[in-house]
N, CA, C and O atoms as CSV, one atom per row, in Angstrom:
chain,resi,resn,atom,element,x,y,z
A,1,UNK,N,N,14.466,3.451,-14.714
A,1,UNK,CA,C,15.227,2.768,-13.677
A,1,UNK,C,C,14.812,3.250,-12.288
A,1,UNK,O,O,14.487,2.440,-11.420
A,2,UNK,N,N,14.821,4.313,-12.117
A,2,UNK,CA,C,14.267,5.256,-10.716
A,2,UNK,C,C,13.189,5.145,-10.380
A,2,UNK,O,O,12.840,5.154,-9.200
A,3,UNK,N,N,12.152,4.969,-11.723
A,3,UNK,CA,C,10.556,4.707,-11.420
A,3,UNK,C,C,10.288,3.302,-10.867
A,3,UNK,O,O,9.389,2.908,-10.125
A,4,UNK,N,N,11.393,2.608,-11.476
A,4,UNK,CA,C,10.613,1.116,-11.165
A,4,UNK,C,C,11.287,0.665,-9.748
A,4,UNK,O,O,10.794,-0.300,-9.164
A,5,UNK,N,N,12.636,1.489,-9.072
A,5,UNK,CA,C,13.147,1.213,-7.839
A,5,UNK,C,C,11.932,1.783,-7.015
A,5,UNK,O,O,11.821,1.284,-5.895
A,6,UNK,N,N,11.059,2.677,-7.341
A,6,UNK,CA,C,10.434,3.902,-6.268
A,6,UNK,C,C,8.900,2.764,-6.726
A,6,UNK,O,O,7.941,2.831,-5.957
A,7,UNK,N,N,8.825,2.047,-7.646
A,7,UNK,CA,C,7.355,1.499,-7.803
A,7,UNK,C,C,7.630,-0.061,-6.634
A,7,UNK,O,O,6.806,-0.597,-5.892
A,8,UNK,N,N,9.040,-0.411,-6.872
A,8,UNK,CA,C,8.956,-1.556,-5.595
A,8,UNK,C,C,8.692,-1.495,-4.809
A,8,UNK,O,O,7.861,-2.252,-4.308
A,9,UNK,N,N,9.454,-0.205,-4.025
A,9,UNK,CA,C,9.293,0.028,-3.156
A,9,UNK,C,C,7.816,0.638,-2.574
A,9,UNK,O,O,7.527,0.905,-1.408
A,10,UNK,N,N,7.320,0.713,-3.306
A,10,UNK,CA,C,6.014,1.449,-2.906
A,10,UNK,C,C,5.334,-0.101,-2.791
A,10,UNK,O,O,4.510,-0.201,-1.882
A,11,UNK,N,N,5.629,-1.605,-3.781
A,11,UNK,CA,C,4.752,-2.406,-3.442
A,11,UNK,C,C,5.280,-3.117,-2.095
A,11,UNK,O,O,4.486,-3.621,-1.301
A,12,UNK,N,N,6.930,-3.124,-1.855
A,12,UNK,CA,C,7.278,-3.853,-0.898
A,12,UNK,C,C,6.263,-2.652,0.545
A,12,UNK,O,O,6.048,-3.160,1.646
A,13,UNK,N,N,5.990,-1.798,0.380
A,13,UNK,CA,C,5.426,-1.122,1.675
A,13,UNK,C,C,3.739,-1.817,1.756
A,13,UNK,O,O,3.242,-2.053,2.857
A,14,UNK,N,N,3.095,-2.051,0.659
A,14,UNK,CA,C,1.946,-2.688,0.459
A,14,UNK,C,C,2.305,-4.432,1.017
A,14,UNK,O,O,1.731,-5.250,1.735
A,15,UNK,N,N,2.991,-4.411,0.585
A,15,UNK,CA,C,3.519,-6.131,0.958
A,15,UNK,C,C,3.524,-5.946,2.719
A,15,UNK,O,O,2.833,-6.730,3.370
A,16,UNK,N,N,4.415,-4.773,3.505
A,16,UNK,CA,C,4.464,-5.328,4.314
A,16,UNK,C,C,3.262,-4.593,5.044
A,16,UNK,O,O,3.408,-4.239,6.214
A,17,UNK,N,N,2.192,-4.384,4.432
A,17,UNK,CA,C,0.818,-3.551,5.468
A,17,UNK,C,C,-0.052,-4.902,4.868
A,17,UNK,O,O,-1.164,-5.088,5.363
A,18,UNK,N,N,0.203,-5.399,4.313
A,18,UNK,CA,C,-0.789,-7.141,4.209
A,18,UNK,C,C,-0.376,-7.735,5.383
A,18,UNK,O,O,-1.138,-8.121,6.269
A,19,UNK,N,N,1.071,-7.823,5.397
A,19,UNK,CA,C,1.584,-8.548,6.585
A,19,UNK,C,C,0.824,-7.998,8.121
A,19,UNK,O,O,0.167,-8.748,8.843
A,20,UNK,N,N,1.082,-6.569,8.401
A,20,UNK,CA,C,0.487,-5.989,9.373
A,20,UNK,C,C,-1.108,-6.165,10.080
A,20,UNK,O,O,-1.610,-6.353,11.188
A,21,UNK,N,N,-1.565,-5.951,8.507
A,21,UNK,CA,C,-3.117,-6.302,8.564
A,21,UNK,C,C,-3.718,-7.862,8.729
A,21,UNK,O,O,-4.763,-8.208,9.279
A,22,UNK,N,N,-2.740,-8.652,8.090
A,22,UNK,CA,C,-3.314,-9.804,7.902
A,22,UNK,C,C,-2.891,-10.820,9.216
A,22,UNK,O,O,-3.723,-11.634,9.616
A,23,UNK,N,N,-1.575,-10.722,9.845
A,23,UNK,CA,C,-0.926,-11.152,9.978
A,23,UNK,C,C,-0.574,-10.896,11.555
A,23,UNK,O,O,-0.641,-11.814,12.373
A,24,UNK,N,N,-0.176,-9.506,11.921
A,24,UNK,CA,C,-0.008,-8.709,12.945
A,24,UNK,C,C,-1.238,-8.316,14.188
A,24,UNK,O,O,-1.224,-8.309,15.419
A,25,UNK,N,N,-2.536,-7.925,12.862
A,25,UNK,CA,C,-3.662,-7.081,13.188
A,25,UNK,C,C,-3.673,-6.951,14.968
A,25,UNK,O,O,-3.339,-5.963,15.622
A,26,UNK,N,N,-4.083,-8.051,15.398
A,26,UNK,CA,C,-4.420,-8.845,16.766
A,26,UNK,C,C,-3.214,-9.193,18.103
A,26,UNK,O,O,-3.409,-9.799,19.157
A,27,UNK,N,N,-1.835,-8.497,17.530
A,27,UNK,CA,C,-0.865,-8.615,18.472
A,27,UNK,C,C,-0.444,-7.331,19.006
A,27,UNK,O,O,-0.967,-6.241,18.774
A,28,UNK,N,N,0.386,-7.533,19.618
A,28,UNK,CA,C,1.277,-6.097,20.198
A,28,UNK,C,C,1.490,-5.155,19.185
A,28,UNK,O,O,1.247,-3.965,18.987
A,29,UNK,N,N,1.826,-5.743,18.826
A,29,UNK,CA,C,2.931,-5.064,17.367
A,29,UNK,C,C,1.805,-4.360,16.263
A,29,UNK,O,O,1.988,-3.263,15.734
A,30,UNK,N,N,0.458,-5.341,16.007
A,30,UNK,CA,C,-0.478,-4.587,15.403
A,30,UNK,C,C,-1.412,-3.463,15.982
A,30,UNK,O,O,-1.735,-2.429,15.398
A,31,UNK,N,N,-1.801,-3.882,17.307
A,31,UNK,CA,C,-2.101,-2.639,18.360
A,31,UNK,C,C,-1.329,-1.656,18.658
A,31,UNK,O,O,-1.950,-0.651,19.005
A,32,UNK,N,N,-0.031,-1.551,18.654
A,32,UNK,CA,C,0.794,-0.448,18.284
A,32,UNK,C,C,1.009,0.341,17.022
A,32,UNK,O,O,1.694,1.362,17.064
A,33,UNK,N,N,0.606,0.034,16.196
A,33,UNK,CA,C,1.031,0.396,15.086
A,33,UNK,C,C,0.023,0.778,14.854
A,33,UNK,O,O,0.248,1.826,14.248
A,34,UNK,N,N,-1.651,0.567,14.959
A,34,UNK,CA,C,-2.870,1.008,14.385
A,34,UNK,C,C,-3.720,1.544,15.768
A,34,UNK,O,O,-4.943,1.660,15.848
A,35,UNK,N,N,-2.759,1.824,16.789
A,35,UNK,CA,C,-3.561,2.357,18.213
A,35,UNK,C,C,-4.872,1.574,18.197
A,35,UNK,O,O,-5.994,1.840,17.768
A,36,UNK,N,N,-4.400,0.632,18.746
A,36,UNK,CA,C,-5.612,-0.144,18.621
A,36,UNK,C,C,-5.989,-0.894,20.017
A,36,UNK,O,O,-5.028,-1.437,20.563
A,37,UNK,N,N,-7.180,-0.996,20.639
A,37,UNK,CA,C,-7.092,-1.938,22.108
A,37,UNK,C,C,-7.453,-3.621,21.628
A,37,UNK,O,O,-8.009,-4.050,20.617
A,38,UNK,N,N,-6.942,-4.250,22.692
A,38,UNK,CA,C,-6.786,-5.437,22.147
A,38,UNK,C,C,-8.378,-6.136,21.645
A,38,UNK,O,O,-8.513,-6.877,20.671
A,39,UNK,N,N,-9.585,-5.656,22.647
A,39,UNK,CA,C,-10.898,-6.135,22.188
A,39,UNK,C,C,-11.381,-5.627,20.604
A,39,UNK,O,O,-12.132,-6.295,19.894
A,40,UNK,N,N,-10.851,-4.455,20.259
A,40,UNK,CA,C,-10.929,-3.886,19.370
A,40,UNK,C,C,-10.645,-5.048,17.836
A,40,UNK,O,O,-11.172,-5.553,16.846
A,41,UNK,N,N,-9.298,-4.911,18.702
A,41,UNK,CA,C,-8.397,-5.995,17.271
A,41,UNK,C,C,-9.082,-6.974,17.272
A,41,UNK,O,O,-9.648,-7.239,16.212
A,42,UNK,N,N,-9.266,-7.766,18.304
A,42,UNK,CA,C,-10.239,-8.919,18.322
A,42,UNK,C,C,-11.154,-9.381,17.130
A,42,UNK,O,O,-11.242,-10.283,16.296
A,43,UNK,N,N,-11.961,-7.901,17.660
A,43,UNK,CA,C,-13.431,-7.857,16.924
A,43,UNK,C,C,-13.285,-7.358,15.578
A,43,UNK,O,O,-14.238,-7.231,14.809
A,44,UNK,N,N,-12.077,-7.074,15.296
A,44,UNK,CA,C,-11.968,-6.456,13.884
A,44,UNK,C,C,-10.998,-7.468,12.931
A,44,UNK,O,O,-10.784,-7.452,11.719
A,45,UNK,N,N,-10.625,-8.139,13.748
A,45,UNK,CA,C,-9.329,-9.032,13.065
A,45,UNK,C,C,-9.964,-9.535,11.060
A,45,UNK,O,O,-9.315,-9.270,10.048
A,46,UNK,N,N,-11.584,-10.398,11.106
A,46,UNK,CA,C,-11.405,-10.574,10.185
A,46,UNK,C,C,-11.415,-9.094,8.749
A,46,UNK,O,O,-10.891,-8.976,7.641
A,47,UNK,N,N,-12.193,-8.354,9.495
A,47,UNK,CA,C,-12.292,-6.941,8.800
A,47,UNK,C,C,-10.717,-6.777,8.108
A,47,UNK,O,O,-10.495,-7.139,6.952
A,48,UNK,N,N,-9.711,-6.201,8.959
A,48,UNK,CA,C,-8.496,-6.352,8.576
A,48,UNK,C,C,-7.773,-7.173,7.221
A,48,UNK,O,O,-7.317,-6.907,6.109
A,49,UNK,N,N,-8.021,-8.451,8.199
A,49,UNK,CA,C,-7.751,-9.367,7.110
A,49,UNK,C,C,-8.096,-9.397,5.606
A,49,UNK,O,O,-7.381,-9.912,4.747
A,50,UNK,N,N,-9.295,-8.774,5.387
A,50,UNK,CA,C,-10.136,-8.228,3.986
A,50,UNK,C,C,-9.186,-7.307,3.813
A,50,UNK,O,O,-8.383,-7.555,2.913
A,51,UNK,N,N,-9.009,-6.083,4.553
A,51,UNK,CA,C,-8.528,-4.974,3.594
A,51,UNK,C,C,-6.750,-5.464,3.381
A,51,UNK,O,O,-6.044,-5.114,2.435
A,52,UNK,N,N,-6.451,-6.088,4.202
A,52,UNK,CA,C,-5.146,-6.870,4.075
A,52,UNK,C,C,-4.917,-6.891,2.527
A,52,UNK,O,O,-4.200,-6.100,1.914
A,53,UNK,N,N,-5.791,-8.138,1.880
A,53,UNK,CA,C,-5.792,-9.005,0.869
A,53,UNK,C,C,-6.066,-7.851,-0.247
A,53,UNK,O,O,-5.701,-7.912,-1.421
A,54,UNK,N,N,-6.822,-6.732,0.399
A,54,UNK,CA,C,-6.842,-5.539,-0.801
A,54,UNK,C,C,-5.274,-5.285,-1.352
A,54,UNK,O,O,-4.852,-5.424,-2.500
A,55,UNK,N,N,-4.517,-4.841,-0.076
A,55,UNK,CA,C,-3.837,-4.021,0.115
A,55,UNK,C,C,-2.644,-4.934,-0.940
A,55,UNK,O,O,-1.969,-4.359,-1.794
A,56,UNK,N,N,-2.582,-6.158,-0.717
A,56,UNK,CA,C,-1.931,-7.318,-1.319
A,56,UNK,C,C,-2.382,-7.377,-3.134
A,56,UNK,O,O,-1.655,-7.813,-4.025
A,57,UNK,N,N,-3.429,-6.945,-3.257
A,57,UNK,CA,C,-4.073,-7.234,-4.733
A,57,UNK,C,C,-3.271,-5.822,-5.403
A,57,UNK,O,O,-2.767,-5.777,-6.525
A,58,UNK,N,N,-3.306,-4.701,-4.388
A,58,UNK,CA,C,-2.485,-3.423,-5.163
A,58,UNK,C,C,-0.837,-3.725,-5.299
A,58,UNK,O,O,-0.118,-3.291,-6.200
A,59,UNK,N,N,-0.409,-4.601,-4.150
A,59,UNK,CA,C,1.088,-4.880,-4.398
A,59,UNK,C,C,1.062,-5.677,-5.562
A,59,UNK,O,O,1.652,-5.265,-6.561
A,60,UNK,N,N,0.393,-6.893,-5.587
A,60,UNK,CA,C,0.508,-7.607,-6.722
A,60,UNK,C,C,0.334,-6.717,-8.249
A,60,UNK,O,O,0.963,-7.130,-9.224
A,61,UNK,N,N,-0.208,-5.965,-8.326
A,61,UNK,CA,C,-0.315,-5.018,-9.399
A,61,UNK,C,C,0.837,-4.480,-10.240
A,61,UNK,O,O,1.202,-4.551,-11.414
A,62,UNK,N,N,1.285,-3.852,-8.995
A,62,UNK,CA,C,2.751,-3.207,-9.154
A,62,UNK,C,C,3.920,-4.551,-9.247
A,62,UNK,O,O,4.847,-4.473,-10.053
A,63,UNK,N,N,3.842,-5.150,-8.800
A,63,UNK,CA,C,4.594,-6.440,-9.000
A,63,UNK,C,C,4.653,-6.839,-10.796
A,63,UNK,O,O,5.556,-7.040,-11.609
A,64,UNK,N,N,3.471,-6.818,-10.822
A,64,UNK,CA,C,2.807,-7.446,-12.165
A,64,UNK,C,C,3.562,-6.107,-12.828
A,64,UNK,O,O,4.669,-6.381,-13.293
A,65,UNK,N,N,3.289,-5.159,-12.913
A,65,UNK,CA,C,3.830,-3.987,-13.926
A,65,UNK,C,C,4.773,-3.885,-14.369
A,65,UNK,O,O,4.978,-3.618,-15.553
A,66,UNK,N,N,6.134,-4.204,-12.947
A,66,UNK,CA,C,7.572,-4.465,-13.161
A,66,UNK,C,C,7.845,-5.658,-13.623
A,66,UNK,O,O,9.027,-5.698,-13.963
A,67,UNK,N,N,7.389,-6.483,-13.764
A,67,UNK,CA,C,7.556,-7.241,-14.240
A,67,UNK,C,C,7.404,-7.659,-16.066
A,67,UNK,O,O,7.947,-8.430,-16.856
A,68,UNK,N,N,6.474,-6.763,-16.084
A,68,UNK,CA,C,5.586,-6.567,-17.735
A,68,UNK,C,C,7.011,-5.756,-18.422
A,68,UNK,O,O,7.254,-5.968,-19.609
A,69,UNK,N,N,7.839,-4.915,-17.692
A,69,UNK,CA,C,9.261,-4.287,-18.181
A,69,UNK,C,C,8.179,-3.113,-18.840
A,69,UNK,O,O,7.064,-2.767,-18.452
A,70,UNK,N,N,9.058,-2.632,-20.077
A,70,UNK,CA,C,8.373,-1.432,-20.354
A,70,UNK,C,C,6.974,-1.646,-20.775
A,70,UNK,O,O,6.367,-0.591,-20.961
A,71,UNK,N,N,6.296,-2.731,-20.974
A,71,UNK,CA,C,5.309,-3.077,-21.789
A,71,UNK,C,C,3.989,-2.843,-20.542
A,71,UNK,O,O,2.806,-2.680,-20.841
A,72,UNK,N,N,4.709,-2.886,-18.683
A,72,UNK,CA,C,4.100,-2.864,-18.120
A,72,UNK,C,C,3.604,-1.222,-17.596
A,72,UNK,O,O,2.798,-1.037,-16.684
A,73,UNK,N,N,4.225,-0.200,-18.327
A,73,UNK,CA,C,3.987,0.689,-18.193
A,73,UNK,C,C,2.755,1.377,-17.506
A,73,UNK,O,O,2.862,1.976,-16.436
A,74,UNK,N,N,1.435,1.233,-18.281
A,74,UNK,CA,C,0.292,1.318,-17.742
A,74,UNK,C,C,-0.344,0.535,-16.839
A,74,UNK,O,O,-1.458,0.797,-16.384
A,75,UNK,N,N,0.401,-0.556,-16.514
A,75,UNK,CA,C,-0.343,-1.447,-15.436
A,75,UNK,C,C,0.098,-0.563,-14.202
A,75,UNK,O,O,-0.737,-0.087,-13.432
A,76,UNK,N,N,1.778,-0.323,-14.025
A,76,UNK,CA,C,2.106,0.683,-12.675
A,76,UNK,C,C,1.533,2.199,-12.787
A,76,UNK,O,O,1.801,3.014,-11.904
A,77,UNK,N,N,0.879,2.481,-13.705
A,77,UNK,CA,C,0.423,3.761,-13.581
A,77,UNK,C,C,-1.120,3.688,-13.157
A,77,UNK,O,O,-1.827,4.549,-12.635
A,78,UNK,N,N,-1.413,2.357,-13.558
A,78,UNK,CA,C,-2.948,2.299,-12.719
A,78,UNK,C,C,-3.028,1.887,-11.462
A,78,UNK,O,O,-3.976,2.167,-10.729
A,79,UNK,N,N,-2.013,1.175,-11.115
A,79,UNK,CA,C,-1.951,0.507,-9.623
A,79,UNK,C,C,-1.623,2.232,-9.006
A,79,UNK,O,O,-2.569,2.879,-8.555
A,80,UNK,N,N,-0.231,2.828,-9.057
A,80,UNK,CA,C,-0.024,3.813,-8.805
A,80,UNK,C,C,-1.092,4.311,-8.061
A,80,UNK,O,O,-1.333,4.170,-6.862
A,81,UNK,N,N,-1.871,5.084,-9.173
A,81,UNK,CA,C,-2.986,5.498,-8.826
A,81,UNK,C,C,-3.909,5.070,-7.902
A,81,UNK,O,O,-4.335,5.889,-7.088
A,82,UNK,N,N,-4.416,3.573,-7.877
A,82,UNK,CA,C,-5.078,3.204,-7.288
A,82,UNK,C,C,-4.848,3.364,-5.679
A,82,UNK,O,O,-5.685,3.526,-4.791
A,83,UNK,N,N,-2.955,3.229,-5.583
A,83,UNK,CA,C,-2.760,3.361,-4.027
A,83,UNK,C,C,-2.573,5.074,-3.842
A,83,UNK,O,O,-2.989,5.592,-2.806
A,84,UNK,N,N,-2.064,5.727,-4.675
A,84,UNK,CA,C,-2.624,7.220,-4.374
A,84,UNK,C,C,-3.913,7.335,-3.508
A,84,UNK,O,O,-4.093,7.603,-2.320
A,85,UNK,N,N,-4.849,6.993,-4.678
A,85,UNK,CA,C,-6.533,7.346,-4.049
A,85,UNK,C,C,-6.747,6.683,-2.495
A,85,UNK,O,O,-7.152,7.307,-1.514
A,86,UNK,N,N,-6.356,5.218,-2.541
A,86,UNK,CA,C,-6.594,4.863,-1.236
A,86,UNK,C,C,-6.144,5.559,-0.411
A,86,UNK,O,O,-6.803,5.827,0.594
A,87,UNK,N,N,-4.740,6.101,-0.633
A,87,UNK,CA,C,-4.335,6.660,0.305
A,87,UNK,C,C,-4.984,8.549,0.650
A,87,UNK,O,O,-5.044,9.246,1.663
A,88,UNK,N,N,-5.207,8.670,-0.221
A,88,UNK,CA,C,-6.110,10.240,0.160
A,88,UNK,C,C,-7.196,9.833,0.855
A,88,UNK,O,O,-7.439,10.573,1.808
A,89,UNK,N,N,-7.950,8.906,0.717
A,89,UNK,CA,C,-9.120,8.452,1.428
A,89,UNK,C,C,-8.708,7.830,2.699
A,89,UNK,O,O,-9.562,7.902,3.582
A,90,UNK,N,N,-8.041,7.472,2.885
A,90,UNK,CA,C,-7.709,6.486,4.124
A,90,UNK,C,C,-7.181,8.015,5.038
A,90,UNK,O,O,-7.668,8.208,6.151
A,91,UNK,N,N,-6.239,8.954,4.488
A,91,UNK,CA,C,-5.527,10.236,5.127
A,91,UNK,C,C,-6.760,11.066,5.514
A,91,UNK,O,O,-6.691,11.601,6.620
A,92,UNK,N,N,-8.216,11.327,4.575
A,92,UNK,CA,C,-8.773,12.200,4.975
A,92,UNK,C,C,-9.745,11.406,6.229
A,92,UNK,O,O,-10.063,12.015,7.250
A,93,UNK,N,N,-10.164,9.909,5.963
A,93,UNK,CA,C,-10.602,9.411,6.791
A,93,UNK,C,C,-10.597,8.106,8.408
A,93,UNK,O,O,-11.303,7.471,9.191
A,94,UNK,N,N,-9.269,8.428,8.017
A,94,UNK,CA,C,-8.448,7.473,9.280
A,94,UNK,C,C,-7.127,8.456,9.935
A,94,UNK,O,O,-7.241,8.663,11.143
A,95,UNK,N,N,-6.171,8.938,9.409
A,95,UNK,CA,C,-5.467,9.830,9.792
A,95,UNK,C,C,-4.508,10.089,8.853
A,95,UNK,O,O,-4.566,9.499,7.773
A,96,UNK,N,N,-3.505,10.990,9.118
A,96,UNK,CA,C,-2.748,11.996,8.088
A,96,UNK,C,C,-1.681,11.018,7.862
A,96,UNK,O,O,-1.209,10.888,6.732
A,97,UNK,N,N,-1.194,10.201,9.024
A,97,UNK,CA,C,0.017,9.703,8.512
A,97,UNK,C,C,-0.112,8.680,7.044
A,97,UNK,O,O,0.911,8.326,6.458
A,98,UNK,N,N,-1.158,8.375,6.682
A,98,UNK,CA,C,-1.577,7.278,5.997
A,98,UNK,C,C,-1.224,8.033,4.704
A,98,UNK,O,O,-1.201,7.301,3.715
A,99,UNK,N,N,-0.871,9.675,4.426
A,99,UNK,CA,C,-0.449,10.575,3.473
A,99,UNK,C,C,0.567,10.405,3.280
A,99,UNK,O,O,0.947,10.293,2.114
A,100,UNK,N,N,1.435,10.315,4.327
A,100,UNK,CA,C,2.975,10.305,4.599
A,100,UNK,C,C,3.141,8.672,3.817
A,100,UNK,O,O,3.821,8.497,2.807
A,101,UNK,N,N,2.640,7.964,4.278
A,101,UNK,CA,C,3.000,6.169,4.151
A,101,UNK,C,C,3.081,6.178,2.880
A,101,UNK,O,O,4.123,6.132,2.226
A,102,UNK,N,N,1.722,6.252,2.377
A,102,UNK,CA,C,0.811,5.031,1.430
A,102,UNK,C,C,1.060,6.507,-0.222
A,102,UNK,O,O,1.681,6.355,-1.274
A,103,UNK,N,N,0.290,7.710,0.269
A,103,UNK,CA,C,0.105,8.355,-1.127
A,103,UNK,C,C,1.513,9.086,-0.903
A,103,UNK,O,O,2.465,8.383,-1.244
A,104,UNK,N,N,1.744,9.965,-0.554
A,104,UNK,CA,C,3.782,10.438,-0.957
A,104,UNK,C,C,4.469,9.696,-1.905
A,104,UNK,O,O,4.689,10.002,-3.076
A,105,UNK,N,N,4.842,8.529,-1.201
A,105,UNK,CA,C,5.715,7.565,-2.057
A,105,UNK,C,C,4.976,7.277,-3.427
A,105,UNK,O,O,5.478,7.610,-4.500
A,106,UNK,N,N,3.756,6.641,-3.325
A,106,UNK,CA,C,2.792,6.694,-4.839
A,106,UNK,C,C,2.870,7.882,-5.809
A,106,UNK,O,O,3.078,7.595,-6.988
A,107,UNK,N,N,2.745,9.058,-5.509
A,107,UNK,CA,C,3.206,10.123,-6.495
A,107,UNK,C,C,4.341,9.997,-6.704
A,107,UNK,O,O,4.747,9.422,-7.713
A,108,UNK,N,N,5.122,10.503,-5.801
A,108,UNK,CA,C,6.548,10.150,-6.323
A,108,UNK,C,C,6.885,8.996,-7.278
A,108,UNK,O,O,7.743,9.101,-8.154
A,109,UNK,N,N,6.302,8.104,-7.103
A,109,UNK,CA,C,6.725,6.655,-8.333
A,109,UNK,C,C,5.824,6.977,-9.467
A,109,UNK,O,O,6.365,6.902,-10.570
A,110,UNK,N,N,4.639,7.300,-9.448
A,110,UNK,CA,C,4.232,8.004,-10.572
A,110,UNK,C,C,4.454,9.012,-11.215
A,110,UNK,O,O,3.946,9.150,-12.328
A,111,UNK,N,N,5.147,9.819,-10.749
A,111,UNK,CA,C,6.085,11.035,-11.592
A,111,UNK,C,C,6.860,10.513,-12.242
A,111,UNK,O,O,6.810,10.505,-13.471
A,112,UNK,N,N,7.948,9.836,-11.395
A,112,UNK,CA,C,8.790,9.113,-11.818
A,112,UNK,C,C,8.841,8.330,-13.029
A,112,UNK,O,O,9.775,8.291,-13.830
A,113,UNK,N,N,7.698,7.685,-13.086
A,113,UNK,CA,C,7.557,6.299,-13.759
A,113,UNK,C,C,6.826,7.320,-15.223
A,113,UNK,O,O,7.114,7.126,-16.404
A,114,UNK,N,N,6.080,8.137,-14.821
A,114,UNK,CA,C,5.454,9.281,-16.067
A,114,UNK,C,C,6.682,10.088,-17.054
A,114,UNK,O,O,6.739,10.246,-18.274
A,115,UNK,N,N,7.457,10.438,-16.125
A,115,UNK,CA,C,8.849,11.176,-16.759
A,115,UNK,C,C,9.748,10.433,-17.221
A,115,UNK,O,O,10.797,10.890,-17.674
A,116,UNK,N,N,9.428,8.986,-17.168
A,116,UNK,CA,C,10.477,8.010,-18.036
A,116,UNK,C,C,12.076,7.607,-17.099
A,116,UNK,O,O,12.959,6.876,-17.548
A,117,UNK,N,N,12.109,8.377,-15.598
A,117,UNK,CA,C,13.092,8.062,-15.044
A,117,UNK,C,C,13.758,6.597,-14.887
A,117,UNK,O,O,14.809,6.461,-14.260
């Protein structure tokens, strides 16, 4: 029950960094949020938009898992994972908060979801 509240929530945060990326990238609101200058966003908008649709393929995952009920077990333990790793990679190579965001909450739902909570 705890794993699969802490696995939503980990996709509703993926859900809303599609939105950010896909959606936001190129406004105020996305230049604030990714310190970004506006020529920058510009020139990067469709880039974004790609890792957007990533970021969307890992929510859908976890979507898909909870949904599978217990049968989906291993589908949220691979998505899990998958946004773990991104997120160690994105923390060691974009910045720390992306530790805090993206991988924290991912362990935590994978403990969770491992210990049968």
């Amino acid at each position: 029950m705890i794993g699969n509240i802490l696995v939503g929530l980990v996709a509703l945060i993926h859900v809303y960094i599609v939105y950010l990326e896909m959606v936001l990238w190129d406004t105020p609101r996305g230049h604030k949020t990714f310190r970004l200058t506006p020529e920058f966003a510009g020139a990067s908008k469709v880039l974004a938009a790609n890792q957007g649709l990533y970021n969307g393929f890992l929510a859908a995952g976890l979507i898909w898992g909870l949904y599978l009920g217990a049968a989906g077990f291993q589908v949220k333990v691979f998505f899990l994972l998958c946004v773990a790793i991104a997120g160690l990679y994105g923390a060691a190579t974009v910045g720390r908060k992306i530790l805090y965001i993206q991988t924290v909450p991912a362990v935590v739902a994978l403990l969770a979801v491992w210990l049968g909570w």
